[in-house]
C-alpha positions in Angstrom: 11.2 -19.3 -6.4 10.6 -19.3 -2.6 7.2 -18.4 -1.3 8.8 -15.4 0.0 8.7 -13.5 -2.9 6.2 -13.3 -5.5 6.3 -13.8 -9.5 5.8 -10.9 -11.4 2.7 -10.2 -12.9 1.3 -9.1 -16.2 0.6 -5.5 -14.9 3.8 -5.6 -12.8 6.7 -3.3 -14.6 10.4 -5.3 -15.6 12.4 -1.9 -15.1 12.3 1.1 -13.5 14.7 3.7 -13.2 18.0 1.3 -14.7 17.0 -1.0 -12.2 16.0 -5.1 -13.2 12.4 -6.2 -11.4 12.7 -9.7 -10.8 10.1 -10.3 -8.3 7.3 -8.8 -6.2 8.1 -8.2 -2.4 4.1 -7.0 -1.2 2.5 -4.6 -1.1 1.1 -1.9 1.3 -1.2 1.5 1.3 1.8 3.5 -0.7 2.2 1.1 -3.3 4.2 -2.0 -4.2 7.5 -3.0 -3.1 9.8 -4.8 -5.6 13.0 -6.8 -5.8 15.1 -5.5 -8.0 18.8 -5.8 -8.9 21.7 -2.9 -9.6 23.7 -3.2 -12.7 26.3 -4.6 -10.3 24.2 -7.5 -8.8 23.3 -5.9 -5.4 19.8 -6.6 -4.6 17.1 -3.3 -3.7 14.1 -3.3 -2.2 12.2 -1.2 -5.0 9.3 0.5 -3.8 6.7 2.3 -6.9 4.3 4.6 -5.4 0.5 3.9 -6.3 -0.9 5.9 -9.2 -3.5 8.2 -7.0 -0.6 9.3 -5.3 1.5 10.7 -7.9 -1.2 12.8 -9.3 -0.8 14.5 -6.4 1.4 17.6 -6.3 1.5 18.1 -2.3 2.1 14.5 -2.4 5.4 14.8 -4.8 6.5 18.0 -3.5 6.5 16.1 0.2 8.3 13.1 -1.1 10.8 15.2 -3.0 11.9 16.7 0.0 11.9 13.7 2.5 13.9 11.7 0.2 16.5 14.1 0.4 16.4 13.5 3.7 16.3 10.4 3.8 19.4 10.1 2.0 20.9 11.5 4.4 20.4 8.7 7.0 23.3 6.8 7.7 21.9 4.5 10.8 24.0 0.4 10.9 20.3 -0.3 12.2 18.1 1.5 9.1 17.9 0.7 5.4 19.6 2.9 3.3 17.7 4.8 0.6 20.0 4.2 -2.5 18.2 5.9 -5.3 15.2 7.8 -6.1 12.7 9.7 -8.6 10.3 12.0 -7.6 9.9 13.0 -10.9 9.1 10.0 -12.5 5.5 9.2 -13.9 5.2 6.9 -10.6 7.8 7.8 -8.1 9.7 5.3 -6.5 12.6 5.0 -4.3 15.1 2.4 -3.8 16.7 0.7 -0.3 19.4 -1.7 0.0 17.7 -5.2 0.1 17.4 -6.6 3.4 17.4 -10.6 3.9 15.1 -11.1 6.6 11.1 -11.4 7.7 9.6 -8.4 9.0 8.8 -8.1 12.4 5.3 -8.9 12.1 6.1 -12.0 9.9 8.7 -13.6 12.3 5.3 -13.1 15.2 3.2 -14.6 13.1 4.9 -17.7 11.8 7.3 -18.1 15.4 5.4 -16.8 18.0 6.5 -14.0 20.3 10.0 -13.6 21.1 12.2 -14.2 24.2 13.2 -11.2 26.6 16.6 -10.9 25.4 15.9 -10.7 21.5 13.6 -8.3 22.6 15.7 -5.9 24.2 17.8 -6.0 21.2 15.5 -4.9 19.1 14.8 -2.5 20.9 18.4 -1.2 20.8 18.9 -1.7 17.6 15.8 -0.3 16.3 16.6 3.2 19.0 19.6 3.0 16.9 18.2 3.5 14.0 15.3 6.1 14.9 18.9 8.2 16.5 20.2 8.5 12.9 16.4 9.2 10.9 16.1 11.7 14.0 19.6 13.3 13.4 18.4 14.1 9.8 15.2 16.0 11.1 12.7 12.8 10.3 10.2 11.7 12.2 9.1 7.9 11.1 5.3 8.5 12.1 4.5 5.0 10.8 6.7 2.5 13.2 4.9 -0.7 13.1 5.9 -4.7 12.8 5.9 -4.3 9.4 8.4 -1.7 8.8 11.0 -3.1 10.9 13.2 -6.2 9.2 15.0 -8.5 11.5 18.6 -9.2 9.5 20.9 -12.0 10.8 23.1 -9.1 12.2 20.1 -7.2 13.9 17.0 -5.2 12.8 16.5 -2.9 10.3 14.1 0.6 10.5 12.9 1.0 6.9 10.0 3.3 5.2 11.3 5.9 7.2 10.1 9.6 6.7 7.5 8.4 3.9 4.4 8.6 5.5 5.0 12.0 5.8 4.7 12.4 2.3 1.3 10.8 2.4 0.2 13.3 5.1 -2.3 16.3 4.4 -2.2 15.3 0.6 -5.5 15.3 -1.3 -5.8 12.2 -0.5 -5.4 12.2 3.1 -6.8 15.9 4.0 -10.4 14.8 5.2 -11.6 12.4 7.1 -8.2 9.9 7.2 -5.2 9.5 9.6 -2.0 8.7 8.0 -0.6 6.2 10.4 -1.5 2.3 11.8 -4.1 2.9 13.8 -2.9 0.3 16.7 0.6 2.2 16.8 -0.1 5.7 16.5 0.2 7.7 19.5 -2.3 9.9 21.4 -1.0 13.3 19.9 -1.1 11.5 16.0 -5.0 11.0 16.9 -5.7 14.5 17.9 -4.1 15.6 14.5 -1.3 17.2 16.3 2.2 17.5 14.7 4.3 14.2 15.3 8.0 14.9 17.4 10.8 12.1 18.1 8.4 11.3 21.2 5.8 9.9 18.6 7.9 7.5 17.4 8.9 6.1 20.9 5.5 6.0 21.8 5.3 3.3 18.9 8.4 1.6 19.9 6.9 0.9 23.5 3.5 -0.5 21.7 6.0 -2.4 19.3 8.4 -4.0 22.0 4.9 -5.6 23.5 3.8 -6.8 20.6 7.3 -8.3 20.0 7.4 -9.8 23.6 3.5 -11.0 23.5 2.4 -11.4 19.9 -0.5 -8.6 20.5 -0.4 -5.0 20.3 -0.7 -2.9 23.9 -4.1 -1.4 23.2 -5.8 -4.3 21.6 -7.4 -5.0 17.4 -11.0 -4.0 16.7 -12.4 -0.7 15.8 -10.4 2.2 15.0 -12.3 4.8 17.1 -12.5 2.2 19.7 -9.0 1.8 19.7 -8.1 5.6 19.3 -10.4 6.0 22.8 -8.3 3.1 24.2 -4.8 4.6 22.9 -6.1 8.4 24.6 -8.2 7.3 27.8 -6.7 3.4 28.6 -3.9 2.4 30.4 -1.8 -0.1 28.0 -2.1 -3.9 28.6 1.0 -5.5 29.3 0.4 -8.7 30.6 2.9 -11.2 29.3 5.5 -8.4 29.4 8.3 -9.3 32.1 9.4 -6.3 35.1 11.9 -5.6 33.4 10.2 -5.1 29.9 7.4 -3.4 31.4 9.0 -0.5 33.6 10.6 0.4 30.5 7.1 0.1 27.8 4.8 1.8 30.4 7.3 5.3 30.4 7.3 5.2 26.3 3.3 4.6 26.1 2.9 7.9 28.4 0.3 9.5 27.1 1.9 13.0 27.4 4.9 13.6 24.5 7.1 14.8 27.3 6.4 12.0 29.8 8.3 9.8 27.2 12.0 8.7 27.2 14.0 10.0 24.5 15.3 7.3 21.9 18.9 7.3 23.7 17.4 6.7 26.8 15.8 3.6 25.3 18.4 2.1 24.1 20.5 2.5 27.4 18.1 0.6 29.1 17.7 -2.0 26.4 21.1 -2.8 26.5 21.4 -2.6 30.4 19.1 -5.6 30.6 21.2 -7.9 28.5 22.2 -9.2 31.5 26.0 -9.1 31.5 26.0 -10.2 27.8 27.8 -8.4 24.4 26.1 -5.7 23.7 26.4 -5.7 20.3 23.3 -6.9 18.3 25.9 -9.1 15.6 25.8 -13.1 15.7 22.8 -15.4 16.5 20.7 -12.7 18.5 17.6 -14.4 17.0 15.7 -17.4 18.1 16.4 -20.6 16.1 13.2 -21.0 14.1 13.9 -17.2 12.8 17.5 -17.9 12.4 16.4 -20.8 9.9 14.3 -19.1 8.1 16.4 -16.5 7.1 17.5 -18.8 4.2 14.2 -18.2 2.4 14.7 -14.5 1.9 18.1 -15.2 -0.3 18.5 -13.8 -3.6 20.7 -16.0 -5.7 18.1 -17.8 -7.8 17.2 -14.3 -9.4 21.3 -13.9 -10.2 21.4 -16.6 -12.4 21.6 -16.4 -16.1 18.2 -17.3 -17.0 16.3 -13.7 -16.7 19.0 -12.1 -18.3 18.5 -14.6 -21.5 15.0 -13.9 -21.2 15.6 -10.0 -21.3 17.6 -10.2 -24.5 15.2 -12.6 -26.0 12.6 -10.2 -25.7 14.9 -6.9 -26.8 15.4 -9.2 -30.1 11.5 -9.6 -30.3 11.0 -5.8 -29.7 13.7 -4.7 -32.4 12.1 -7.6 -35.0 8.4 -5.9 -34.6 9.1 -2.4 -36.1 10.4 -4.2 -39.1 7.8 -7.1 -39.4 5.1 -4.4 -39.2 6.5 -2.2 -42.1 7.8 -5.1 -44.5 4.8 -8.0 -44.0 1.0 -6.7 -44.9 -1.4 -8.0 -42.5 -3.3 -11.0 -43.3 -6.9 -10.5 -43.6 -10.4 -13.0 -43.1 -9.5 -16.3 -43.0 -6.0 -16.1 -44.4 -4.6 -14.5 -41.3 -2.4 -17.5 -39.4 -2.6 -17.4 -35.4 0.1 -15.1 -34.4 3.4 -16.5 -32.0 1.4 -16.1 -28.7 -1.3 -17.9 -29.7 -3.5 -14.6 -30.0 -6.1 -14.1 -33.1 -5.4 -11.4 -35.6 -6.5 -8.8 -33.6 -2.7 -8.4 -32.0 -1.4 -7.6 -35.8 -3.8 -4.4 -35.8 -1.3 -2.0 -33.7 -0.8 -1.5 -30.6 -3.0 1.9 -31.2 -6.4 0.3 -32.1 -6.3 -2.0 -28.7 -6.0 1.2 -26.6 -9.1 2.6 -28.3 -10.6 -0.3 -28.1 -10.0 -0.7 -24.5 -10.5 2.9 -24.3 -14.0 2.2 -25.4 -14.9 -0.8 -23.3 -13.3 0.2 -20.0 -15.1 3.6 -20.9 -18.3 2.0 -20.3 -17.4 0.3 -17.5 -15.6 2.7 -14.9 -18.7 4.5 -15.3 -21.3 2.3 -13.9 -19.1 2.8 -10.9 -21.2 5.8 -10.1 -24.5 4.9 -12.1 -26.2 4.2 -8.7 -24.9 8.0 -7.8 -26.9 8.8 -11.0 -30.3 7.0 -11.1 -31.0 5.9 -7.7 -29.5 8.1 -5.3 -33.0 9.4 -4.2 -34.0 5.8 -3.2 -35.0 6.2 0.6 -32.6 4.7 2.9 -33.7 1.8 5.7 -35.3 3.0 9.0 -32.9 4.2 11.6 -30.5 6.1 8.3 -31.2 9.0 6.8 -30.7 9.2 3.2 -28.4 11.5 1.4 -30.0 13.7 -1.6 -28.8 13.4 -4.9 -29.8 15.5 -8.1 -29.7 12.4 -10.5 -28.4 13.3 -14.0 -31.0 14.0 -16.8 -31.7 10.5 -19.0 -31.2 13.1 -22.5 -28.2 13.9 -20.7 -27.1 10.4 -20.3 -27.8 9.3 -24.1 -26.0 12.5 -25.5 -22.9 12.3 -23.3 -21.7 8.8 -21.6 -18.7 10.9 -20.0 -20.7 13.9 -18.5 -20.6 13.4 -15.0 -23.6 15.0 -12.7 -23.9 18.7 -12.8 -24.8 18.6 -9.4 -22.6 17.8 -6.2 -24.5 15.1 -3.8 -25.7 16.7 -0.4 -25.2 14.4 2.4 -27.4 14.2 5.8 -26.3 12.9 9.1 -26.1 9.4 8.8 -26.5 6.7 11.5 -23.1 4.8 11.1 -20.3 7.3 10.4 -18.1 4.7 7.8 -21.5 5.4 5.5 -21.1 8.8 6.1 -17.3 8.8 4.9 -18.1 5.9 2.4 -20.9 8.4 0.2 -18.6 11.7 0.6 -15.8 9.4 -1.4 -17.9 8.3 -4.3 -19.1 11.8 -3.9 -15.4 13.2 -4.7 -14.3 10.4 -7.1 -17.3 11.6 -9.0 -16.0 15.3 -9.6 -12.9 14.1 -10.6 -13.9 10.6 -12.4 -11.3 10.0 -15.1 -13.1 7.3 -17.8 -11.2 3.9 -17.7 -8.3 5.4 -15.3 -7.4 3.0 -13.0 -5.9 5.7 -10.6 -9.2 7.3 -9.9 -10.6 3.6 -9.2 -7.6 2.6 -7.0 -8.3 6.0 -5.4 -11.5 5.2 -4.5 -10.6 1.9 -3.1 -8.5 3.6 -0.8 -11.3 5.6 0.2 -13.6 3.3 1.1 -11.1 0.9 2.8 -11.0 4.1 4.8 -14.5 4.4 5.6 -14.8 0.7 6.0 -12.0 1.5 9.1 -14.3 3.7 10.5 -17.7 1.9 10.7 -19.1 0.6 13.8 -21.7 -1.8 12.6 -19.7 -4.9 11.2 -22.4 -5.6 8.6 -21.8 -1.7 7.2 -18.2 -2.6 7.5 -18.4 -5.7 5.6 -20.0 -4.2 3.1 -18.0 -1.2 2.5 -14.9 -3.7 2.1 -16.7 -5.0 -0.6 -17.4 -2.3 -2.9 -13.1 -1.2 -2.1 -12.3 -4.9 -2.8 -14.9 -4.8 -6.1 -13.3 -1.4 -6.7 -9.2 -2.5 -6.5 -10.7 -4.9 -8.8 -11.4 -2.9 -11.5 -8.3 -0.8 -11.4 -6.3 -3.6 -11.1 -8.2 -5.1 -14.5 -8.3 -2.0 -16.2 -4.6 -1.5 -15.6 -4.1 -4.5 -16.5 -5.6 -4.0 -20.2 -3.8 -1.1 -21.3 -0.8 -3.4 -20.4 -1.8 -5.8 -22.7 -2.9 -3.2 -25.1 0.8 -1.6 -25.0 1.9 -5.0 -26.1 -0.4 -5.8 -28.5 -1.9 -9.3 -27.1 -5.5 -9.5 -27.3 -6.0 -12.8 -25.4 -4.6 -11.1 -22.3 -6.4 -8.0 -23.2 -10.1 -9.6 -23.5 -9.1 -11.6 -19.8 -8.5 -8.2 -18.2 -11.8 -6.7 -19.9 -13.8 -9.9 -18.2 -12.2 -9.3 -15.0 -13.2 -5.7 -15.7 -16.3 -6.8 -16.2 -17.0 -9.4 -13.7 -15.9 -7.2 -11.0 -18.0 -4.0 -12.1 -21.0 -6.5 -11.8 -19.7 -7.4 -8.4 -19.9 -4.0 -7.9 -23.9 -3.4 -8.8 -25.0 -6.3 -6.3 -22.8 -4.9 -3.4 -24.1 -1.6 -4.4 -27.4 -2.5 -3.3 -26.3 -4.1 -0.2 -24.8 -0.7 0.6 -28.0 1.6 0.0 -29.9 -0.6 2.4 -27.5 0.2 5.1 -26.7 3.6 4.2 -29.0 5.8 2.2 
């Protein structure tokens, strides 16, 4: 297994939709991105969208409709979508497999990239946002990331999905959809994105491709949104050539932008007399040679699929173990063939509850500080929201009422506090007991607000509580894995990461009220 790809883990699905998971690809703010295999052998990039965003109608109802779309896209230069469910308990969509680093990969480990390479990119990748454009998409998220560089030229993928991310519950207050170093000035003022927003992100991406940094700079989001509205671009390191072409797509004005087929004219006017055509050794040598690590033979050989039918004959011996053999009991009982206690002979049924009863208690000290000590005066220079703390009767009567009363916030000094307390707030109306979508939610949320501090130590610290809080979703998803499959000894592991991580939680906690209430 190449360090390209990751091994699956316990919490990591082996099929979705027909399709053979073999390995994890990463993972990003829609969800994760698997390698998986067709019944044929061709390998998919398989992308499952995170939990909080399937509960979301607006959220399906957007996806169902730019997958159609997308569909329809039929670019050399972008990733095809192959398949797709909107429908399914987590939606997820499928793309041809493409062997090759990201842009932003091939920067990091190789360094910027020579003019020429350059302006093939850029061709190719106009290409490509020609075809998603034909079909009435608008990328919205163009970035290093989303843009693969094949042996045979790039590849635009993730097209059209950020889209379905936009003006969703989970994105209608407070939080841009969008990289913030790549979104252009009308995707800051909250104004609809047009062809011309993508080629404002192709200008910022050819300089980071040519330079190794981005045109407005890192840092602060709202310092960077002033930079991307108010600031000329910074192109030094950027050749004439490069540069007469980046400064017209990073206009600030929509119409002051080339179109897409104007870009790629120029692009591949500047190859200097060479082919055109973006097939052949187009990139550097070190990114040439690396291209070997991405291959996906070793997951074709014979060994999973052994594995798979080994565990189908496991599956269709348990039915008949469970009705046929009577459960040993006290000392009697023999460790079972994982190595787990007797507990995993029980039923799959009495782990959930049990896991139902210790994640139960859990989750909810996520918000005890909401509960009990949301009063507590803040630190001078930060006013304090007011809370109505729950009742203690009410406490001992119900663990799983949540506070009758909605938090009121004041103005707050830093404005990722302000953001950070109105996301507990709203997890806390709609706190589902042991769900890791609601945590994972939540972590969102405050990675948000952590974006949109300005004092480092208030950012710090909000990363903590979304790192403490992916955490816990992560460990209580996790259980109910290991609960579904009966073994206890992973099941107790996930409730002591649960656990570990919840107490994490209650000493960042208190970090957080000094800066913030």
């Amino acid at each position: 297994m190449t360090d390209r790809f990751k091994p699956l883990t316990d919490d990591d699905p082996r099929s979705v939709g027909g399709y053979d998971l073999r390995a994890r690809l990463g993972a990003g703010g829609m969800g994760r991105v698997y390698l998986a295999f067709t019944p044929g052998g061709r390998a998919l990039a398989l992308k499952v969208v995170r939990p909080d965003y399937a509960e979301d109608d607006e959220f399906r109802r957007r996806f169902r409709k730019e997958i159609d779309a997308a569909q329809r896209v039929q670019g050399l230069y972008t990733a095809p979508v192959v398949d797709a469910d909107s429908e399914a308990a987590l939606p997820w969509l499928a793309t041809a497999y493409v062997p090759g680093p990201s842009l932003h990969q091939a920067v990091v480990e190789h360094g910027p990239l020579p003019p020429n390479t350059v302006f093939r990119l850029l061709a190719g990748v106009a290409e490509g946002l020609t075809a998603i454009h034909a079909c009435n998409l608008i990328h919205r998220d163009l970035k290093p990331a989303n843009i693969l560089l094949a042996e045979d030229g790039p590849r635009v993928i993730d097209f059209g999905i950020a889209h379905a991310a936009d003006a969703t519950a989970l994105t209608s207050t407070h939080v841009r959809v969008g990289t913030p170093a790549f979104m252009a000035p009308e995707q800051i003022r909250g104004h609809s994105a047009t062809s011309a927003t993508d080629v404002f992100a192709l200008g910022n991406l050819a300089v980071f491709a040519a330079t190794g940094r981005t045109a407005f700079g890192e840092g602060n989001p709202e310092a960077m949104f002033f930079r991307i509205i108010n600031e000329p671009p910074e192109l030094s390191g950027c050749d004439a050539e490069l540069r007469t072409l980046v400064e017209r797509c990073l206009a600030k004005g929509p119409v002051e932008r080339p179109s897409v087929s104007e870009v790629m004219e120029y692009a591949r006017r500047q190859l200097r007399g060479e082919e055109a055509g973006l097939a052949g050794l187009w990139l550097p040598d070190a990114v040439t040679s690396s291209l070997a690590g991405y291959g996906t033979a070793i997951y074709t050989e014979a060994e999973p699929r052994e594995t798979r039918e080994e565990q189908e004959e496991e599956e269709e011996d348990a039915p008949q173990r469970s009705t046929e053999e009577k459960p040993p009991t006290g000392d009697t009982a023999p460790p079972s063939e994982n190595g787990d206690s007797a507990l995993s002979r029980i039923g799959c049924v009495a782990i959930i509850l049990i896991v139902a009863v210790v994640l139960a208690i859990g989750p909810h000290k996520v918000l005890d500080w909401v509960k009990s000590d949301g009063t507590a005066s803040g630190s001078p220079g930060h006013s304090a929201p007011s809370y109505t703390p729950a009742t203690d009767s009410a406490a001992d009567t119900d663990a799983d009422a949540e506070p009758d009363t909605e938090p009121t916030e004041e103005d707050t000094t830093d404005p990722g506090c302000e953001q950070a307390n109105q996301a507990i707030s709203s997890n806390n109306d709609t706190f589902d007991e042991a769900s890791s979508a609601s945590l994972s939610s939540l972590a969102s949320n405050l990675d948000s607000a952590a974006d949109t501090a300005e004092d480092p130590e208030v950012t710090s610290t909000i990363r903590a509580l979304a790192n403490d809080t992916r955490s816990m979703s992560d460990s209580a998803a996790g259980a109910y894995s290991a609960a579904e499959r009966g073994n206890s000894t992973q099941l107790e592991s996930y409730q002591d990461a649960f656990s570990d991580a919840s107490d994490q939680w209650d000493n960042d906690i208190e970090t957080y009220k000094s800066l913030c209430l």
